[in-house]
N, C-alpha and C positions, 0 to 999 in steps of 0.2 A: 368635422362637419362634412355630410354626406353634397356631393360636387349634384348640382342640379342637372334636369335634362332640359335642355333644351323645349320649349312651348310654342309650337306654331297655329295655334287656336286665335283665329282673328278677335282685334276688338273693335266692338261697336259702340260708337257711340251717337247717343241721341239730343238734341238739342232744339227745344223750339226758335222759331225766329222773331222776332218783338219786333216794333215798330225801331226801334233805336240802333235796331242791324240791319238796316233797307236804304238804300237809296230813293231816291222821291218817285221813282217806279211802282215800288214798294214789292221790289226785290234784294234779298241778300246780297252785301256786299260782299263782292270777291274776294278779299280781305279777313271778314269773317270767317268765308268756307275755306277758305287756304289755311287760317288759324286753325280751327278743327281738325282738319287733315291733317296738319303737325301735330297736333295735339294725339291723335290717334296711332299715328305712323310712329311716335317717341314711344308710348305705352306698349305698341304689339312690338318692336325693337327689344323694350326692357322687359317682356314677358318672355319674350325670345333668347334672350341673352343673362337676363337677371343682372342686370349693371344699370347704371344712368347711361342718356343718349343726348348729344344733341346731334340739327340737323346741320348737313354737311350740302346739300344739294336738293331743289327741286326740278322735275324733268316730267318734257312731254305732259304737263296738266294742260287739260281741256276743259272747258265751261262750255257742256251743250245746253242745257236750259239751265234756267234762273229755278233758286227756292225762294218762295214767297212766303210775306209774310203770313204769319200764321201758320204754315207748316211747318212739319218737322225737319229736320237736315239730318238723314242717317248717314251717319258716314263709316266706312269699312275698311280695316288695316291690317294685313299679313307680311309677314316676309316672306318672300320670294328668292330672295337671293343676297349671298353673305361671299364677301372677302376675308382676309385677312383681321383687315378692320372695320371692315363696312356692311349696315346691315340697306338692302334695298328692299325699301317697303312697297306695296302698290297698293293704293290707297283710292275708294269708289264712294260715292257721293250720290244718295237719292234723296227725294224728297216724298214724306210722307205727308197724305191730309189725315187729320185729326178723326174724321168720319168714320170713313172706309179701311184706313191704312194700307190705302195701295200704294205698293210704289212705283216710283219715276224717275229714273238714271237721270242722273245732272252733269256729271261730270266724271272726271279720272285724273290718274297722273302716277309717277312715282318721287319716293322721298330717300336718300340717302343718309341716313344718321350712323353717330361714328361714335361707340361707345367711350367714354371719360371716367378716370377714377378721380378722389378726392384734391388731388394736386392740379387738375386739367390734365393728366400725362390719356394717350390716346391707349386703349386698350384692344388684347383680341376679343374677337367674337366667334362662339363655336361655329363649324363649319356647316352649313343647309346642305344637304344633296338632295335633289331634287327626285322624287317617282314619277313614271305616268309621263307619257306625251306631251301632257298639255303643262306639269311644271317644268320639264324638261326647255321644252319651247318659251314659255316665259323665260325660266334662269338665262338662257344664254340671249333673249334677248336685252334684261336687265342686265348682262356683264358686258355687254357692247357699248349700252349707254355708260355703265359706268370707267371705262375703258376710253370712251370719247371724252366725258369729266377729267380722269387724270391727264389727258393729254393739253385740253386748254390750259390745266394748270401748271405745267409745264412751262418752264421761261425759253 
């Protein structure tokens, strides 16, 4: 069986918002748009990697606007930066109206997921090297945060 390459083509995924995912605002609960973002951050992880993911850490998410109800919730997930075993996703949240489909930055953050074989044993993940200024600049600053992670956990 030929070894895959590695896929770092972001996923997107799209989701409208119901009355039954709002708060009495009748905005998306944060809980929602956090679930999504996991839900996205695991998928671009295992397109990345070709393994299962779970997550291992969320960092630096921001809620600047609310998605309401009745719009859409795009949400966007790449990797940006791989350890050993760890993949960090950075993971962006607009909201779409149904109309126009303009969009509207709502949020951000990053998500650490840590690949799993069928025992739970933890797994590598191939290595990202980053092109371009601007991945460059992202990667090392996703390996500081994740650097600051291993250290809390540290006893």
């Amino acid at each position: 069986m030929a070894k895959r390459k590695p896929d770092r083509t972001p996923v997107i995924l799209l989701e409208e918002i119901f009355p039954g995912d709002t708060n009495p605002y009748g905005t998306a609960f944060g809980g929602k748009i956090l679930a999504l973002m996991d839900r996205a951050a695991a998928l671009a992880a295992s397109r990345y990697a070709h393994a299962q993911f779970v997550t291992a850490s969320l960092e630096e998410m921001s809620f600047d606007a609310a998605v309401r109800q009745g719009e859409v919730a795009e949400v966007e997930a790449r990797v940006v930066y791989t350890s050993k075993r760890t993949c960090g996703i950075q993971v962006r949240v607009s909201a779409l109206d149904k109309i126009e489909w303009v969009r509207r930055s709502c949020g951000s953050g990053f998500i650490f997921m840590v690949a799993v074989g069928p025992e739970g044993e933890i797994l590598p993940v191939p290595a990202f090297k980053p092109a371009g200024r601007q991945e460059q600049a992202t990667w090392r600053r996703v390996a500081d945060l994740h650097r600051r992670i291993l250290k809390r956990k540290k006893p």
